[in-house]
mmCIF file of the N, C-alpha and C atoms, coordinates in Angstrom:
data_MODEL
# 
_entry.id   MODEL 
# 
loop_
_atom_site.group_PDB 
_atom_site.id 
_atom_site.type_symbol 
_atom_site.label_atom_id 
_atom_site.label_alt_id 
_atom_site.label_comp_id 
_atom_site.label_asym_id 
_atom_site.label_entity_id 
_atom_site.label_seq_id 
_atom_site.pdbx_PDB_ins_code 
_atom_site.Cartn_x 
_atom_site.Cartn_y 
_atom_site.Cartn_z 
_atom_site.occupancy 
_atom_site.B_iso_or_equiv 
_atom_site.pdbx_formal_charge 
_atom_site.auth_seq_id 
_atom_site.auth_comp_id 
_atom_site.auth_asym_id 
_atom_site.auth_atom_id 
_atom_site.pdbx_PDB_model_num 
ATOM 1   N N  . UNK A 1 1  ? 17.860 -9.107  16.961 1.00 0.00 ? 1  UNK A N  1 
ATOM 2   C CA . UNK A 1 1  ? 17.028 -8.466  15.961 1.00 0.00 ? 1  UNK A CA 1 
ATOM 3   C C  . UNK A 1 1  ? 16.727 -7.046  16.431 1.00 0.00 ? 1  UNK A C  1 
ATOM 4   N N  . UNK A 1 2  ? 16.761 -6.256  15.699 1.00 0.00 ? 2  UNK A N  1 
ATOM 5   C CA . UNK A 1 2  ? 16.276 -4.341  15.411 1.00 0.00 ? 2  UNK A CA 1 
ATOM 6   C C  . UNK A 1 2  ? 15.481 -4.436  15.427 1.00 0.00 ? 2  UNK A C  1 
ATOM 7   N N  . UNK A 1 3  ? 14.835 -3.110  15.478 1.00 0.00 ? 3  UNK A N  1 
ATOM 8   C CA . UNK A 1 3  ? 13.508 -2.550  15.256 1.00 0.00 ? 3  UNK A CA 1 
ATOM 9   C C  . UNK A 1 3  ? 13.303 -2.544  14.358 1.00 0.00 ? 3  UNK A C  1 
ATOM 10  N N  . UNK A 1 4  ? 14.047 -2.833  13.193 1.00 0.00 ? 4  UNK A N  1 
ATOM 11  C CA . UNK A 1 4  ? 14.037 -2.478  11.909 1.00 0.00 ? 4  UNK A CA 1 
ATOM 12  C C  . UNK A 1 4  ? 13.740 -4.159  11.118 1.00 0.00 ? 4  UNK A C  1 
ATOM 13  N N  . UNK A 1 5  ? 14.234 -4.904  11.590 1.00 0.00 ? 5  UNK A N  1 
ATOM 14  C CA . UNK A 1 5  ? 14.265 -5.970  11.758 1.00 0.00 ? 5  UNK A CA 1 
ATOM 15  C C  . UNK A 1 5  ? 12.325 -6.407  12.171 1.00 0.00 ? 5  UNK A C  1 
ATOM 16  N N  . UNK A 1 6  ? 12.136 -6.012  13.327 1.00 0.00 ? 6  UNK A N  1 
ATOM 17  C CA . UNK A 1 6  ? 10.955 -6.303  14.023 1.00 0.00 ? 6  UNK A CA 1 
ATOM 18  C C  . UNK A 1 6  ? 9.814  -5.474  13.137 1.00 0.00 ? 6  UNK A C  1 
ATOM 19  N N  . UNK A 1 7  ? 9.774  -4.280  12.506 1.00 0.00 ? 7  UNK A N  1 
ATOM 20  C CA . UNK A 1 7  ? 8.996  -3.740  11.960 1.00 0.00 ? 7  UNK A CA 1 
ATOM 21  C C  . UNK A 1 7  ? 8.683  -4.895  10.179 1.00 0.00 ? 7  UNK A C  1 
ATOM 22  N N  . UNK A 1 8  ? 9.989  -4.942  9.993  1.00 0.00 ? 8  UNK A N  1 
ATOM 23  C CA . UNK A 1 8  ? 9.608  -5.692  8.154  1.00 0.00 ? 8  UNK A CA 1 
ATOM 24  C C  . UNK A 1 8  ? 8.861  -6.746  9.321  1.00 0.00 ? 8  UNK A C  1 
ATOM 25  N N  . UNK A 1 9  ? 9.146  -7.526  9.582  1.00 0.00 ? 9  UNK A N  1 
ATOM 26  C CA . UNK A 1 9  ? 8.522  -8.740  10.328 1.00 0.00 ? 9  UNK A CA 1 
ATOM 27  C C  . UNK A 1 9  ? 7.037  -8.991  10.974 1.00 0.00 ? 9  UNK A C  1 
ATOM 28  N N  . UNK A 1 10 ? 7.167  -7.433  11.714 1.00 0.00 ? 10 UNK A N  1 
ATOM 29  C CA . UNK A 1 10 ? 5.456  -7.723  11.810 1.00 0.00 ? 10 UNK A CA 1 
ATOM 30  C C  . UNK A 1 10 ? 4.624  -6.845  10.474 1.00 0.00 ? 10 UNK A C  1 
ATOM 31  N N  . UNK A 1 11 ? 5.074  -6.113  9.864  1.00 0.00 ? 11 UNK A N  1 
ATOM 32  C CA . UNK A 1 11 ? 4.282  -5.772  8.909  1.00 0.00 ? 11 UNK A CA 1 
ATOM 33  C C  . UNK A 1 11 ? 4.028  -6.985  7.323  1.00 0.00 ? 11 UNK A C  1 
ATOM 34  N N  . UNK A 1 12 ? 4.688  -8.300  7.396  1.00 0.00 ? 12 UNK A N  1 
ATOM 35  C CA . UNK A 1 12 ? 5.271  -8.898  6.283  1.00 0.00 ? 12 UNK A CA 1 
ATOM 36  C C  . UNK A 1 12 ? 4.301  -9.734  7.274  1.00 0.00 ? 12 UNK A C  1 
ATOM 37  N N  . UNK A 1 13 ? 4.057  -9.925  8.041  1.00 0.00 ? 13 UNK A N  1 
ATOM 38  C CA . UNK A 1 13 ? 3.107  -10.938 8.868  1.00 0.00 ? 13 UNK A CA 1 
ATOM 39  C C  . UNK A 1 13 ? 1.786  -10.666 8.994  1.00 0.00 ? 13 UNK A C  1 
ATOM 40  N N  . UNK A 1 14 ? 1.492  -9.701  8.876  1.00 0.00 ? 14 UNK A N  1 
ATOM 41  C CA . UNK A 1 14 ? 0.469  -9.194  9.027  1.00 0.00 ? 14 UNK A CA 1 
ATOM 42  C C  . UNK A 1 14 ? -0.078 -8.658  7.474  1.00 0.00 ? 14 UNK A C  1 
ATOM 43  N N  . UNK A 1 15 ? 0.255  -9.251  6.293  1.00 0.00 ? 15 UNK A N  1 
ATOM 44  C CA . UNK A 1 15 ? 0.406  -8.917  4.773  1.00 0.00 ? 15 UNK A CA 1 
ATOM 45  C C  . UNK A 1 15 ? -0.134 -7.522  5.030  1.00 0.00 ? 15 UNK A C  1 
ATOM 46  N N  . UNK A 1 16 ? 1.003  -6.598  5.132  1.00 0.00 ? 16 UNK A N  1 
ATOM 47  C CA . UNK A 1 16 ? 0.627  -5.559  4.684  1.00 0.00 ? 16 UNK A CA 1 
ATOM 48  C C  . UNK A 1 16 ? 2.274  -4.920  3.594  1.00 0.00 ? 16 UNK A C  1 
ATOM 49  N N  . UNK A 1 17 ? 1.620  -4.078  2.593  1.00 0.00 ? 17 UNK A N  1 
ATOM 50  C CA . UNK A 1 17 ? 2.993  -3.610  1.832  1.00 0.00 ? 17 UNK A CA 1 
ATOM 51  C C  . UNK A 1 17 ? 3.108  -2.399  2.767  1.00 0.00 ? 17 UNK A C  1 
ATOM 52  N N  . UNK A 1 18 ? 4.704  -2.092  2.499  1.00 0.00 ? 18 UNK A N  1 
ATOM 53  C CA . UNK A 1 18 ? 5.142  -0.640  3.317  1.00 0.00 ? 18 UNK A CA 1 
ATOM 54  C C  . UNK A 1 18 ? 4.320  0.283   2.304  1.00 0.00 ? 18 UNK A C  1 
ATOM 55  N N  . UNK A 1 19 ? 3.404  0.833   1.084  1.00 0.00 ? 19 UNK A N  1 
ATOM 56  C CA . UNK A 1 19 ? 2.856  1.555   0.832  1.00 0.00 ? 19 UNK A CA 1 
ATOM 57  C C  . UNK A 1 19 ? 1.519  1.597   2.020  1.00 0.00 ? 19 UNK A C  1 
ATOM 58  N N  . UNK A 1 20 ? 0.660  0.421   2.139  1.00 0.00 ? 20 UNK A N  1 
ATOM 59  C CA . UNK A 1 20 ? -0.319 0.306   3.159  1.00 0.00 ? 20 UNK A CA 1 
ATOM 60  C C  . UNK A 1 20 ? 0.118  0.931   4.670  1.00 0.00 ? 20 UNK A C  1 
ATOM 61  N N  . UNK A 1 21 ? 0.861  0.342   4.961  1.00 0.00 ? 21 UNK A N  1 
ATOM 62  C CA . UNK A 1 21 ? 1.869  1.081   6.366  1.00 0.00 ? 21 UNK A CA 1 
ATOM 63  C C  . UNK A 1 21 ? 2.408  2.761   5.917  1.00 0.00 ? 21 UNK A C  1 
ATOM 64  N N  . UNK A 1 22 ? 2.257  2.854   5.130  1.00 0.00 ? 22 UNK A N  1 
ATOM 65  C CA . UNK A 1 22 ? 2.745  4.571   4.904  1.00 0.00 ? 22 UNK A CA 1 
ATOM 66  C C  . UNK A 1 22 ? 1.461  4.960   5.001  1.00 0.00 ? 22 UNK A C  1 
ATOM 67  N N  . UNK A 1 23 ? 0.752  5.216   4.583  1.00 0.00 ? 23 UNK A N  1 
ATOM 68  C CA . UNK A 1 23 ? -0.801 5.470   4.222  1.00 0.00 ? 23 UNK A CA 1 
ATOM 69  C C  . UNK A 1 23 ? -1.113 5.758   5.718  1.00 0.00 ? 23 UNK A C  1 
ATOM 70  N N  . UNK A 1 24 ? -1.105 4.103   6.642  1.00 0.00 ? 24 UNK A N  1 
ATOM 71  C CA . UNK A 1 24 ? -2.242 4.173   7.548  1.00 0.00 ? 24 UNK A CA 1 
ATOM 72  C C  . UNK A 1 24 ? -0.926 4.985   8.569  1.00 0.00 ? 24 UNK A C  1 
ATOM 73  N N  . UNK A 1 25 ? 0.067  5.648   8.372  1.00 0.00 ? 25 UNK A N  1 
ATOM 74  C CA . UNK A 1 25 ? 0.759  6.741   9.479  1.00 0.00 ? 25 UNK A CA 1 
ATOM 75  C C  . UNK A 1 25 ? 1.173  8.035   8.556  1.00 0.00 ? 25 UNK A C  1 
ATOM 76  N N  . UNK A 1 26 ? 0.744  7.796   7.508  1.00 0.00 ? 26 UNK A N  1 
ATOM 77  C CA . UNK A 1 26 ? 0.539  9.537   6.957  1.00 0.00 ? 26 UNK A CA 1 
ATOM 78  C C  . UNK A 1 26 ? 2.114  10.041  6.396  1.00 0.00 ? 26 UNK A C  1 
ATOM 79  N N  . UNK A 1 27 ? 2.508  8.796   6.008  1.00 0.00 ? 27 UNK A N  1 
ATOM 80  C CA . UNK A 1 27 ? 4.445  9.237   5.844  1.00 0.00 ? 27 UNK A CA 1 
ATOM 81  C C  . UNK A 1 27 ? 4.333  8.496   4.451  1.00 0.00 ? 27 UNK A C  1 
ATOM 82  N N  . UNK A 1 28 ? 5.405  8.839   3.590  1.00 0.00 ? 28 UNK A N  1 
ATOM 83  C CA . UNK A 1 28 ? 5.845  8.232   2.810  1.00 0.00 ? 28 UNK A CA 1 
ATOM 84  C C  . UNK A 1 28 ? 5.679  6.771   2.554  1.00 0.00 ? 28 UNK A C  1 
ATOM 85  N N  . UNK A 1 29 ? 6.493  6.340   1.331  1.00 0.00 ? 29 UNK A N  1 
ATOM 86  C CA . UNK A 1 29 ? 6.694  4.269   1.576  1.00 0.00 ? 29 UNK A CA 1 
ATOM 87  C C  . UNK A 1 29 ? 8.289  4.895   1.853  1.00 0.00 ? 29 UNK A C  1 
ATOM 88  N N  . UNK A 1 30 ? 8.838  5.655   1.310  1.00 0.00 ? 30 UNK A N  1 
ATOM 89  C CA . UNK A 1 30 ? 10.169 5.919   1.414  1.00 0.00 ? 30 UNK A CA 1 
ATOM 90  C C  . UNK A 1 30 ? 11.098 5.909   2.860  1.00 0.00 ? 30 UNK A C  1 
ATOM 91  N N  . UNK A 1 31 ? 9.882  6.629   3.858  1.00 0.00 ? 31 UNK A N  1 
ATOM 92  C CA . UNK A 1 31 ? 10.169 6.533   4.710  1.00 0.00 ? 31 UNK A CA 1 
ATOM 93  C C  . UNK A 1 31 ? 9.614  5.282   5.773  1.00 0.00 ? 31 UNK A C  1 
ATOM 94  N N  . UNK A 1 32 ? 8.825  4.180   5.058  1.00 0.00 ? 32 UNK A N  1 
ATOM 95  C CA . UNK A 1 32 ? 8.867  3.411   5.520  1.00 0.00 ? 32 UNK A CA 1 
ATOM 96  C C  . UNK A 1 32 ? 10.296 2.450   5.357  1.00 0.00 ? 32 UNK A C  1 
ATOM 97  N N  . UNK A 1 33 ? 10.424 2.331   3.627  1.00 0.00 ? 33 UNK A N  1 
ATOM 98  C CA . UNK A 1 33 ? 11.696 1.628   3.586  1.00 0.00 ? 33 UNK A CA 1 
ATOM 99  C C  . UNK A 1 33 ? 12.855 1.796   4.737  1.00 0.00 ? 33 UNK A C  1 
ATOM 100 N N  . UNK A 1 34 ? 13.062 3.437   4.828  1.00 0.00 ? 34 UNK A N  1 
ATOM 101 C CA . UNK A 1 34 ? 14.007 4.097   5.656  1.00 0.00 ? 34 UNK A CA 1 
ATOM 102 C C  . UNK A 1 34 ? 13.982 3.239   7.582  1.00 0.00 ? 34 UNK A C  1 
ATOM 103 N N  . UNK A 1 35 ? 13.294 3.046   7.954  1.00 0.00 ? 35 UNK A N  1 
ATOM 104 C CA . UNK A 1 35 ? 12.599 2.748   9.400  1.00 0.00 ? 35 UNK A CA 1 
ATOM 105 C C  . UNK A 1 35 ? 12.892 1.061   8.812  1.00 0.00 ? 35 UNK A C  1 
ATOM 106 N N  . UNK A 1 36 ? 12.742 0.241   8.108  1.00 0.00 ? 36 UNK A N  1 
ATOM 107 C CA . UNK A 1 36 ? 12.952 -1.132  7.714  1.00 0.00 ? 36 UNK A CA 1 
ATOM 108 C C  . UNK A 1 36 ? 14.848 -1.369  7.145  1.00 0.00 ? 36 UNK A C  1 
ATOM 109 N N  . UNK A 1 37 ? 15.339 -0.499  7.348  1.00 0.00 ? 37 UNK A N  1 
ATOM 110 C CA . UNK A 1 37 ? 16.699 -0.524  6.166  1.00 0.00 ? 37 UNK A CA 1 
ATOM 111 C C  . UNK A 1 37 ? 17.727 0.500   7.288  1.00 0.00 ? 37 UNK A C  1 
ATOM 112 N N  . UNK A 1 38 ? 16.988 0.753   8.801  1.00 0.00 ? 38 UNK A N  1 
ATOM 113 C CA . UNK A 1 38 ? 18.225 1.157   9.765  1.00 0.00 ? 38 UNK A CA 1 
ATOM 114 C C  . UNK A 1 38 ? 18.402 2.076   9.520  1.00 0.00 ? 38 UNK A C  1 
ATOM 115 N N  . UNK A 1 39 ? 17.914 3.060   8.688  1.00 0.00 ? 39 UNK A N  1 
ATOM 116 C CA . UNK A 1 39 ? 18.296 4.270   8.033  1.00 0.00 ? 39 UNK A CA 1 
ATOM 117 C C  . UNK A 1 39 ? 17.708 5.447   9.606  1.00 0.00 ? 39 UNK A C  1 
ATOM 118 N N  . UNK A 1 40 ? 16.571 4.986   9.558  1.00 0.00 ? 40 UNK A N  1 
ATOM 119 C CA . UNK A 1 40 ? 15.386 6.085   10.099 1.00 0.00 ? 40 UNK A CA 1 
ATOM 120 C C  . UNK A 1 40 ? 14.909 5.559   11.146 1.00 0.00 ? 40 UNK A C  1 
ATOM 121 N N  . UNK A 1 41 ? 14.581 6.344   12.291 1.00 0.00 ? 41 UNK A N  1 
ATOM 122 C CA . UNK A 1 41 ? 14.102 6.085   13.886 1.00 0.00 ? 41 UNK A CA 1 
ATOM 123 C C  . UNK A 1 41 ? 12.888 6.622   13.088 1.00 0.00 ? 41 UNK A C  1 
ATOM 124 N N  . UNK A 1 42 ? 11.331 6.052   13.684 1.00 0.00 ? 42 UNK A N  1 
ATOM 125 C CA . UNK A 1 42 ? 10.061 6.988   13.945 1.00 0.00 ? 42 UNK A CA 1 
ATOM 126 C C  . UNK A 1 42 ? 10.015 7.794   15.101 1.00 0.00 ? 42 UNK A C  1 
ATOM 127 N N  . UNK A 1 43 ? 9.818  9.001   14.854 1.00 0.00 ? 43 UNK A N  1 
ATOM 128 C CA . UNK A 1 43 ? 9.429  9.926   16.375 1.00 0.00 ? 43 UNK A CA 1 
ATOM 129 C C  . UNK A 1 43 ? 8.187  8.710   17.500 1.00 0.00 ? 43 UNK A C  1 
ATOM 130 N N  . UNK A 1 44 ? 8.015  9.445   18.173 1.00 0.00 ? 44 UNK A N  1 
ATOM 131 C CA . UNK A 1 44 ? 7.268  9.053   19.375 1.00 0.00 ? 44 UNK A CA 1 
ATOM 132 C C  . UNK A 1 44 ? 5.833  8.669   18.963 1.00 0.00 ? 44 UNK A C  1 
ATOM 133 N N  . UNK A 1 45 ? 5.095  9.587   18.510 1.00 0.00 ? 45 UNK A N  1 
ATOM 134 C CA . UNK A 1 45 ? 3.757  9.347   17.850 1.00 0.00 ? 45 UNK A CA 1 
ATOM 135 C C  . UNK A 1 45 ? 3.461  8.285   16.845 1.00 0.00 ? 45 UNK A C  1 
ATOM 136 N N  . UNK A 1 46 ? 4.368  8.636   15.664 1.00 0.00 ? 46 UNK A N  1 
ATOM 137 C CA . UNK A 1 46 ? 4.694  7.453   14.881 1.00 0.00 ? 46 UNK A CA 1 
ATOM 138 C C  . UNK A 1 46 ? 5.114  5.782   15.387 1.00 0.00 ? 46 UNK A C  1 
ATOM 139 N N  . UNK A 1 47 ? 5.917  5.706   16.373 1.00 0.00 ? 47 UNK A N  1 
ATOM 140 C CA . UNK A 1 47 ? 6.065  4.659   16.914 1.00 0.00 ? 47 UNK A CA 1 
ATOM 141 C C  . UNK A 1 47 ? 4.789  4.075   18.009 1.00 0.00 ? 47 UNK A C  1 
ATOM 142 N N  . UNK A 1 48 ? 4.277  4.912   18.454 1.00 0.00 ? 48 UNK A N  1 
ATOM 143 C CA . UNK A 1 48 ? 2.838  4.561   19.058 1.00 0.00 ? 48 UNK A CA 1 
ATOM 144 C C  . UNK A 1 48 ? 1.613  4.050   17.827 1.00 0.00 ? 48 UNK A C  1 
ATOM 145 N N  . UNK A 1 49 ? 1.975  4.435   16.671 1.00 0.00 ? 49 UNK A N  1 
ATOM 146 C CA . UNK A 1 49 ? 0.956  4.418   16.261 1.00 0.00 ? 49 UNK A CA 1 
ATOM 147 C C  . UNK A 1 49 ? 1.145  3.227   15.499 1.00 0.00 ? 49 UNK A C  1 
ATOM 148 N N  . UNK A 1 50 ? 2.628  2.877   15.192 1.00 0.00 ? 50 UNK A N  1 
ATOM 149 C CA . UNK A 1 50 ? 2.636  1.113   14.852 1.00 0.00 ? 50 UNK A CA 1 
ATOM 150 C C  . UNK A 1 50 ? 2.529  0.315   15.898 1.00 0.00 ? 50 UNK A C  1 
ATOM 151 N N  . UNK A 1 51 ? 2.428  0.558   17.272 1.00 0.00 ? 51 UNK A N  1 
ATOM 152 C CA . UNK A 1 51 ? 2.120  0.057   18.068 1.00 0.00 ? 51 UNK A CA 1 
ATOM 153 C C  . UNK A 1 51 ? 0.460  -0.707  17.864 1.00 0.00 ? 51 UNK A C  1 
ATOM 154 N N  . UNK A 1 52 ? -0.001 0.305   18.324 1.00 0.00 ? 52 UNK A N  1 
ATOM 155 C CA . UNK A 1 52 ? -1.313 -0.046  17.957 1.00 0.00 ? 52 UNK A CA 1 
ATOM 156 C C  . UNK A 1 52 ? -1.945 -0.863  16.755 1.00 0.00 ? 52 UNK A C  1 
ATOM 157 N N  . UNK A 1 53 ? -1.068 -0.759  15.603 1.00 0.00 ? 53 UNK A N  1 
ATOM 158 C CA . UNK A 1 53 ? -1.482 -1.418  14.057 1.00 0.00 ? 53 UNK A CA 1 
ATOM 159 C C  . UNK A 1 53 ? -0.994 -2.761  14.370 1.00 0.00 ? 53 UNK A C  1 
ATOM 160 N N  . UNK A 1 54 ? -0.008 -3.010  15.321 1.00 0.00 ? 54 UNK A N  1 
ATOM 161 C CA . UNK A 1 54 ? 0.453  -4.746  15.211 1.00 0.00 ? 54 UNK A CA 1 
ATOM 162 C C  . UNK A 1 54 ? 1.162  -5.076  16.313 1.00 0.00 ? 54 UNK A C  1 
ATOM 163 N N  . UNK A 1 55 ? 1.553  -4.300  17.498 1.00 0.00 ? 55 UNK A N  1 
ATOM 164 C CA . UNK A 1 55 ? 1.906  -4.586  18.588 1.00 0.00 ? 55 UNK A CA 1 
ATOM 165 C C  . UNK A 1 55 ? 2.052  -3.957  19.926 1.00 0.00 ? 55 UNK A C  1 
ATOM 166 N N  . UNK A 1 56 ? 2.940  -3.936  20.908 1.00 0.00 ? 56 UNK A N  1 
ATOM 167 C CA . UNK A 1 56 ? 3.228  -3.133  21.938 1.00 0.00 ? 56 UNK A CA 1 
ATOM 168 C C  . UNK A 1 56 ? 4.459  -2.507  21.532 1.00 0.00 ? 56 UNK A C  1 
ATOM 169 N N  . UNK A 1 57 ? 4.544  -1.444  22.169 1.00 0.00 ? 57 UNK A N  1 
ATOM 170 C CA . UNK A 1 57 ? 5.750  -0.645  22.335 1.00 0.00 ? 57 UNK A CA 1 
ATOM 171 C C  . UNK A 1 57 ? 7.140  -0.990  22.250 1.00 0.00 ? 57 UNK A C  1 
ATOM 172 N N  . UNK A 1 58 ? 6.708  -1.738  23.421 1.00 0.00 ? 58 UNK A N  1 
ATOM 173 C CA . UNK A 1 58 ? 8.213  -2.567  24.117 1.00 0.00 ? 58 UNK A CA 1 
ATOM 174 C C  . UNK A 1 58 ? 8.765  -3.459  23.478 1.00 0.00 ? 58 UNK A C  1 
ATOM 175 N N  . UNK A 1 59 ? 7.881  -4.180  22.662 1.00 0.00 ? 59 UNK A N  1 
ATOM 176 C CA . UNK A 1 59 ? 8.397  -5.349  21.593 1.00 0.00 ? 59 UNK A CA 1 
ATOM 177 C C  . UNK A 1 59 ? 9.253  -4.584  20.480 1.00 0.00 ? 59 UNK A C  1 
ATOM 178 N N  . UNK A 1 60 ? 8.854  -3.119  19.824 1.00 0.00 ? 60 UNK A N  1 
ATOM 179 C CA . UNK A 1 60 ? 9.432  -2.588  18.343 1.00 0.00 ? 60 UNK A CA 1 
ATOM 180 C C  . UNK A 1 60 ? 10.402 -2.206  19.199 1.00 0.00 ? 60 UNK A C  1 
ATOM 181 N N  . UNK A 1 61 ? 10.759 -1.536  20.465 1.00 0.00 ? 61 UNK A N  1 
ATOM 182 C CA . UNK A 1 61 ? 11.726 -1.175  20.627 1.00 0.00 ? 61 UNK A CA 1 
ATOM 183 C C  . UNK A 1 61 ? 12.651 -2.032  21.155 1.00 0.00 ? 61 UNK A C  1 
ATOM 184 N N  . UNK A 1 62 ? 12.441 -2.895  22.102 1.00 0.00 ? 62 UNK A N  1 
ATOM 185 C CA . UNK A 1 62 ? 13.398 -3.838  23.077 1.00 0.00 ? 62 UNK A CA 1 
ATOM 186 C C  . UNK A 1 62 ? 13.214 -5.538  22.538 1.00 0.00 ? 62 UNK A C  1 
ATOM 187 N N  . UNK A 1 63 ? 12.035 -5.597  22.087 1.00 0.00 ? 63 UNK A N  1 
ATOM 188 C CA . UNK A 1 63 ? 12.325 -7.270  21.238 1.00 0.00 ? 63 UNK A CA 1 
ATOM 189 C C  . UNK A 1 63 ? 11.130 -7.682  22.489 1.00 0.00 ? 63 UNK A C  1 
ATOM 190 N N  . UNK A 1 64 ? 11.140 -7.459  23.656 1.00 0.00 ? 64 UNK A N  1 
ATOM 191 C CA . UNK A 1 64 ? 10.653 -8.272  24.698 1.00 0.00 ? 64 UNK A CA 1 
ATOM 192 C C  . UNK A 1 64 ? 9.407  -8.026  24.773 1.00 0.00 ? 64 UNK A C  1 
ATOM 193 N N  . UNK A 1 65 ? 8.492  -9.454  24.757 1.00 0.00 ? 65 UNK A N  1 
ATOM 194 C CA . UNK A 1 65 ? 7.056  -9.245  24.777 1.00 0.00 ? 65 UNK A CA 1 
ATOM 195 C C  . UNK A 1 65 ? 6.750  -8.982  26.016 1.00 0.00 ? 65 UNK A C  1 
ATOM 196 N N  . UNK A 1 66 ? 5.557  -8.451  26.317 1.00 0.00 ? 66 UNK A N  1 
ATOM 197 C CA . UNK A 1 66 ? 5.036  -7.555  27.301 1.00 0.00 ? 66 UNK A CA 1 
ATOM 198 C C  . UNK A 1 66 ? 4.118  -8.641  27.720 1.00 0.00 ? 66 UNK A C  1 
ATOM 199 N N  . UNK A 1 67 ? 3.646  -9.121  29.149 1.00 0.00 ? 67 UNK A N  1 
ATOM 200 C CA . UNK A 1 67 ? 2.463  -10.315 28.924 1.00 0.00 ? 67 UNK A CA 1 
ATOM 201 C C  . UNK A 1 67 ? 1.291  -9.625  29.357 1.00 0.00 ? 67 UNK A C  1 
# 
């Protein structure tokens, strides 16, 4: 599984729509779709900052939970 993969997954778990997830990082839904659909990497900040909304780092990027 992707990041892309791991992002629909924890945001679809956490009931949130990719409009709510655009909102709470200040981007598009478009570019949420984009980041869910392999299209689009988030920069650094952006990826910290879904960190914080539903997980660690290491999990959106590498799959592997952190204990």
């Amino acid at each position: 599984m992707g990041f892309s993969e791991r992002l629909k997954l924890l945001r679809r778990n956490a009931d949130v729509t990719q409009d709510q997830l655009a909102q709470y990082l200040q981007v598009s839904r478009s570019t949420i779709a984009g980041y869910e659909t392999k299209n689009r990497q988030p920069d650094y900040d952006k990826l910290y900052m879904i960190a914080q909304f539903s997980c660690h780092t290491d999990y959106l990027i590498s799959g592997k939970v952190v204990a």
